[in-house]
N, C-alpha and C positions, 0 to 999 in steps of 0.2 A: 504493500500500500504506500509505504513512503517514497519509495522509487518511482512509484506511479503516479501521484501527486507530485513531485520533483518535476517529473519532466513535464507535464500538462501546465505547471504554471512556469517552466522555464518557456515552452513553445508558446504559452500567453507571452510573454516578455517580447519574445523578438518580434511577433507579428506587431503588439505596439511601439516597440520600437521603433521596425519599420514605416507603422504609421505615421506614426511622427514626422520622422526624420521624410517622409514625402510631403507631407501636410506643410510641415517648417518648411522645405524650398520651395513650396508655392503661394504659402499666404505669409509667411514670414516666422519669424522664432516668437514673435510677441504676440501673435494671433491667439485667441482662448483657446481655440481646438487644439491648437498645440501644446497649451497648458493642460487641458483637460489630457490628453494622452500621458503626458509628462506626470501628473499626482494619478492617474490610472498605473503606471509603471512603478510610482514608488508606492502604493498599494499593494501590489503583485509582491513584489522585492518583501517588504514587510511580511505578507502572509509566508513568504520562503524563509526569512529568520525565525519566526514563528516555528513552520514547522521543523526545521531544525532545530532549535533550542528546544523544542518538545520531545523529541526525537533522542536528543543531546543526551537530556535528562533521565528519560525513561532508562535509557542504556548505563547511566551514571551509579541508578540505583538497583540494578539488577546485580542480585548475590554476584559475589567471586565466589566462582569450583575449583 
């Protein structure tokens, strides 16, 4: 599950990325759409600390055998 999560919100990442970065060379870098892409990506980004750190965790407190 985590690997699978991982990668669905990395392939979210690039498509807005790519969004972006088309959007910014046509209406420019200060146009909202581009802002809205831009806190859509650090939203994304966020949920991927998240679940790494959840992840992090779980594994931190699992016994040593």
């Amino acid at each position: 599950m985590y690997c699978e999560a991982m990668q669905r919100y990395n392939d979210e990442i690039e498509i807005l990325r790519a969004k972006m970065t088309q959007t910014a060379m046509v209406l420019g870098l200060n146009h909202p759409e581009v802002l809205e892409y831009s806190q859509k990506l650090d939203e994304t980004h966020n949920l991927i600390l998240q679940l790494k750190y959840k992840y992090q965790s779980k594994d931190l407190s699992a016994p040593v055998r």
